[in-house]
Structures are given as C-alpha cells and as structure tokens.
N, C-alpha and C positions, 0 to 999 in steps of 0.2 A: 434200100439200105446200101451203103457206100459195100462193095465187094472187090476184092482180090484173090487171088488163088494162091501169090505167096504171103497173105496178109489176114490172118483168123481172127475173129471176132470173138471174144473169149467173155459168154458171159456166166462162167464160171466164177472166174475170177470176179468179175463187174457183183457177183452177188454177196462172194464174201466180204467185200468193200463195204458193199450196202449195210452190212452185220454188224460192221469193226469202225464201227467211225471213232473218231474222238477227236483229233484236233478241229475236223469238219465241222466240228456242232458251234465253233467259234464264231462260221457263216453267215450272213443272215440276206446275202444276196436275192436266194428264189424265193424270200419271204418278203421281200422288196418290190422286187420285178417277176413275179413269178415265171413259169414255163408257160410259153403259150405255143403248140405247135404250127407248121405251118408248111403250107403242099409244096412252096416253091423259094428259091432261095432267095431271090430278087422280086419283089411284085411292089403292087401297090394295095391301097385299101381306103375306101373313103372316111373325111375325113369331116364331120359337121362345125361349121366356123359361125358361131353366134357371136352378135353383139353386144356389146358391153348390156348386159341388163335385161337383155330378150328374152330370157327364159322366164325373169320375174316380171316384168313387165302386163300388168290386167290389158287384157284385149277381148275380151268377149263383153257383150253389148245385148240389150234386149234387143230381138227379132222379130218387128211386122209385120203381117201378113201383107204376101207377096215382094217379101223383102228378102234381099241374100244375109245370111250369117256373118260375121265378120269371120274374117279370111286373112293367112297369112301364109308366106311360104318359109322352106329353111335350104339355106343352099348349103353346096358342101363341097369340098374342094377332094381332088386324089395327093393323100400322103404316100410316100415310098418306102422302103426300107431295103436294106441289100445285107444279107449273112456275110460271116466272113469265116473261114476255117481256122480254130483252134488248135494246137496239140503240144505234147510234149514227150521224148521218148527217153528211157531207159534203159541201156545194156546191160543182158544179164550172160557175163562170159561161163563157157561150159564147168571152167574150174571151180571158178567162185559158185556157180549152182551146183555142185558135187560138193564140193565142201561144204556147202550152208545148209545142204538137204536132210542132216543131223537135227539141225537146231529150226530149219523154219523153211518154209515155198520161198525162194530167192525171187520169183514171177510176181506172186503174191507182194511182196516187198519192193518191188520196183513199179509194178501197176498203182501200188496206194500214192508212192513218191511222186509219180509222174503224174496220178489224177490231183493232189494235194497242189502240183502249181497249175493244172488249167483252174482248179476251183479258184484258187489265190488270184488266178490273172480276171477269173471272173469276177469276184469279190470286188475287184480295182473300178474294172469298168462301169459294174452298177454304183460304185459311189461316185466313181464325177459325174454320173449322169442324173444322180438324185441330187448330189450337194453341188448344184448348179446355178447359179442362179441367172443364165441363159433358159432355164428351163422352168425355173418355182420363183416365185416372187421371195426378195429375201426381207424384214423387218426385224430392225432390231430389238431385243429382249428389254425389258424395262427396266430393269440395272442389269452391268457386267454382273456375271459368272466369276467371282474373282474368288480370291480368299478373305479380302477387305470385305467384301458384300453380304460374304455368310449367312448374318443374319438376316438381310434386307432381301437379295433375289427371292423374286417365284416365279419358278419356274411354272405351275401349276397353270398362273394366272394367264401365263405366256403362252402355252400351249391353247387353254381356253379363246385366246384373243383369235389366235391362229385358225381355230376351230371357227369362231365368227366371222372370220374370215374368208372361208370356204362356204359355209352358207350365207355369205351375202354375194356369193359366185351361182349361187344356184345347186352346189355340188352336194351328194349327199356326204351322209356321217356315219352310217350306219355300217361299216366296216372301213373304222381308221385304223392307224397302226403310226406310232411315232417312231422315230429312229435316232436315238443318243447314243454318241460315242461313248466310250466305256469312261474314261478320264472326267469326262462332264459328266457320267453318270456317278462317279466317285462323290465329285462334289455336288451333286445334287442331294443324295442319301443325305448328308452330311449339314445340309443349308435347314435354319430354323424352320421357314416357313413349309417347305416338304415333311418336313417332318410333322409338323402340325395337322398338316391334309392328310398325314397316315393316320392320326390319332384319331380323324374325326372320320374317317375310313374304315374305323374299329380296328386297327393294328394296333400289337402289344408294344410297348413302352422299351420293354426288353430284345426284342428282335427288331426294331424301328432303323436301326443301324445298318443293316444286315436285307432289310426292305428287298422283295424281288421283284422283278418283271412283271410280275404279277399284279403285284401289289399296285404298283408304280401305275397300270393300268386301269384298276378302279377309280385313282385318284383322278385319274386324266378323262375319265370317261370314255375310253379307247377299249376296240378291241384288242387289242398286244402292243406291246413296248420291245421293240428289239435293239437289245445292245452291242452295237460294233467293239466288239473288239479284238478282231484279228491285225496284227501287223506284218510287215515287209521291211528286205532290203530296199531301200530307195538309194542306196552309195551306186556307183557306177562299177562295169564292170572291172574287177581287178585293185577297186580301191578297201579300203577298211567296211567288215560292214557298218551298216550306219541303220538303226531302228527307225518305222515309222509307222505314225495307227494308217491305217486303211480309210477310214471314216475320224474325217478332221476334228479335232474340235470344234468348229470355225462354227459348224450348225448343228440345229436340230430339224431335222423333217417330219413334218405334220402330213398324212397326208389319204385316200382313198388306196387301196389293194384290194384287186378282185383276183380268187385262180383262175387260172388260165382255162378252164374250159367254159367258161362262161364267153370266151372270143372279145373280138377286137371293141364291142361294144358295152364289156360287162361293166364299166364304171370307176377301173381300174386305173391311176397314174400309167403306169408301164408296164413291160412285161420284157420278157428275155423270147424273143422270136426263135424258135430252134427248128431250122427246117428238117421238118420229119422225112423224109426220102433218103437222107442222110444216114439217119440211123438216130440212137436215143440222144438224148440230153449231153450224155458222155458217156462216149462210148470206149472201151477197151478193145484193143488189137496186141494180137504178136506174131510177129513174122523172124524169118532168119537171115541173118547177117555172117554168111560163111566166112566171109573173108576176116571175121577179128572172133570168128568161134563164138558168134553169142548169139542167143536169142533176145529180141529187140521188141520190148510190151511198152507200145505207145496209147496214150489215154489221146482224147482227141473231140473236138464238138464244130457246130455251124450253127452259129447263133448271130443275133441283132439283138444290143438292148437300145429298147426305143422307148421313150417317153410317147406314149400316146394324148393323155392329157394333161396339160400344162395347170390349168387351171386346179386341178384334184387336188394336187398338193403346196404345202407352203412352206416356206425355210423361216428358219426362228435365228436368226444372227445370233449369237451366245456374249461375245466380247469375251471372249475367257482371255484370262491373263494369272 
C-alpha cells in the first residue's frame, strides 16, 4: 500500500463513508465494470481471439479405429493495460475545523466531498467505455424512443433482439445486466407496450407507473437493470454551470458482468482494474499543510477501466428525441 510518514491513511474515516452514502447510491459504475484487483500497475494478460463463429461451429466427427479425434487449436494474443493515479484533495483550515467541531467532523466532510468527485470522475469514465461503440456493436432500436412513438416502441423487444444477439456470439446470459439512462428510463415506464410486459409480468395496474428496476428486470429477463442517473458539470472552467447526465441517452447496454473475483476469465464485459499494492479501491489520506494551517484529506485510487470482452456486450441505439 502506497505509504508516507507525512501522509495517513485514514480508514476511520473511509468507514464512516462506507455507512453514509446517499448521493453515491446514484452510481452504478462497479455494477458496470466491477473491481477487479490486480498485483501490478502496468502488465499484460492473455487475451483469446476467436473467429467469427468458432465457438459454434460442430467440429467433432466420428473416430475410427486407429484414427486421430478431430483437433483444433485456439490462439491468443497478450492484451495490456496500464493504471493511472486518481485523486482529489480537500483543505480543512484549523479555524473552520474549531468552528465546525460544534456541528460536525470538518475531515469527515471534506473526505466525502473529495471521494464524491474521484466517484463522479469514475462514473465518467466507465460510461464512455460502456457507451462506446469502438467497443459494443451499436443497432438501432426498432422505432425512436420519442414522445410521438409512445405507444409504438418496445423497448422489451429491443433488449430481447440484443440478447440474440449475444447468443449467436456464442456468449452466455446467465448474468446480464442492462444499463438505461434515467430520461430513457422515464419514457420507458411511460411507453404502452412496457407497460403491457409489466402486466403480463403480474405487476399491478396501479403501481405500473412507478415500475422499478426490478420489475423492469423480470420483463427483460435480466439479472438487474441499472439506472444511470448521476449528472455533471460539463461547462468549462469558470463558465456558467451547464447540467449533464453521465450515461447519454444516445444507448442502451445490454450486456454479460461477472465480480471481480472470478478474474480476468470470469465472462465479464469489463472490469475497473485497481492495482492492489496501491492500496483499496479508494483510498482516504490526510496529511498537513503547515504553510495555510490546514489539514489536507485527499481521497485517491489507481485503476484501468478496461473493456475486456467486446463481444459480451451490445448497444441498443435509442434515437431519443
């Protein structure tokens, strides 16, 4: 673990975090990409490159005596990945922690702010790397997402196609996880034919409105439905802020998530690489800043998000308008 002697690792703090979440549960990042640890910051890891159809492909053959098996090989190439150091700090001067020491930990309060934008910055990066379509094959939805379409989209069917999708890649299904933006999930709730698929779902008529994540995942045949909806400044610095969602409207991802301790082979789209010598996921430090009288609680990580399999996952183009 990362050590300094003017720099303490405070997981005091780190645990009252862990207790007091609320805006964090917005997240849906490590449900994404989950944590997957890892001994070195820079390495590589092999990588199996099949071809179009190879996995489905019938290859075994009766065998006559004195005759070889049919035989095949799988080659595999070294993928890379390289961590890169996160952080963010907050000063806590001695007056303002005297004064605040009445009402609340001023540490306490600067550690959550300060883990609040690595999450946010984390949140960023696992969505361009999911809503990519450098990365997932993108097809678009069988009508726009609109308000004119209301009663026409289905999305249901869209997901389902998605899903056939992946199984005629060979991939399994047996832990998907879909990911709607919150805005598309407004107007999904909202579209006749979803609602229809709740009914026949056994959802009540009177809560159909109101439909949750939950729900939303029987109909899909999914393990979880997670809904982005954290936002950001995206204005520049210095200008007006300016709102924006995190996870675009633009898609939906359909896609395989495995935890992370299952390793680089568990069948997983991606993961959040966090080199463990580092120290955790995110980690909490505070050291001192004599010179402006404050103590300085920096939250802090070394991660890679890496799309590991391409194929796992699929993008559902929305057309929202």
């Amino acid at each position: 673990m990362y050590t300094n002697s003017a720099a303490v690792f405070r997981g005091d703090i780190a645990g009252v975090l862990e207790q007091a979440k609320d805006w964090e549960t917005s997240l849906i990042g490590t449900r994404v990409m989950p944590i997957l640890n890892v001994p070195v910051r820079a390495g590589q890891y092999p990588a199996f490159k099949l071809k179009e159809g190879q996995l489905l492909k019938s290859e075994v053959k009766v065998r006559d005596p004195y005759s070889t098996f049919a035989r095949g090989t799988r080659a595999f190439t070294q993928e890379t990945y390289g961590a890169l150091e996160y952080g963010y700090e907050e000063a806590v001067d001695d007056v303002i922690g005297y004064e605040m020491s009445r009402f609340f930990d001023a540490e306490v309060i600067a550690a959550k702010l300060a883990r609040r934008k690595l999450l946010l910055a984390h949140e960023l990066r696992v969505a361009a790397e999911i809503f990519n379509t450098g990365n997932f094959t993108s097809t678009n939805s069988g009508q726009a997402y609109s308000n004119a379409n209301i009663a026409t989209f289905d999305v249901g069917e869209d997901v389902q196609l998605a899903i056939d999708r992946l199984i005629s890649k060979g991939e399994s299904t047996s832990n998907l996880r879909v990911v709607i933006p919150y805005p598309v999930w407004t107007r999904v709730r909202a579209s006749t034919k979803f609602q229809n698929r709740l009914r026949g779902a056994g959802i009540s008529s009177d809560t159909i409105l109101n439909a949750s994540a939950q729900a939303a995942a029987e109909v899909f045949g999914v393990s979880e439905v997670l809904i982005g909806r954290a936002a950001y400044d995206s204005a520049a610095e210095g200008v007006a802020y300016s709102s924006s969602n995190v996870w675009a409207n633009t898609y939906i991802w359909v896609g395989s998530v495995t935890e992370g301790g299952s390793g680089f082979f568990g069948g997983g789209a991606g993961y959040t690489l966090s080199w463990s010598e580092y120290g955790p996921a995110v980690g909490v430090f505070t050291y001192r800043d004599e010179s402006i009288k404050s103590n300085i609680v920096r939250a802090s990580q070394y991660t890679a998000e890496k799309v590991i399999n391409t194929n796992a996952g699929e993008l559902i183009a929305t057309q929202y308008s």
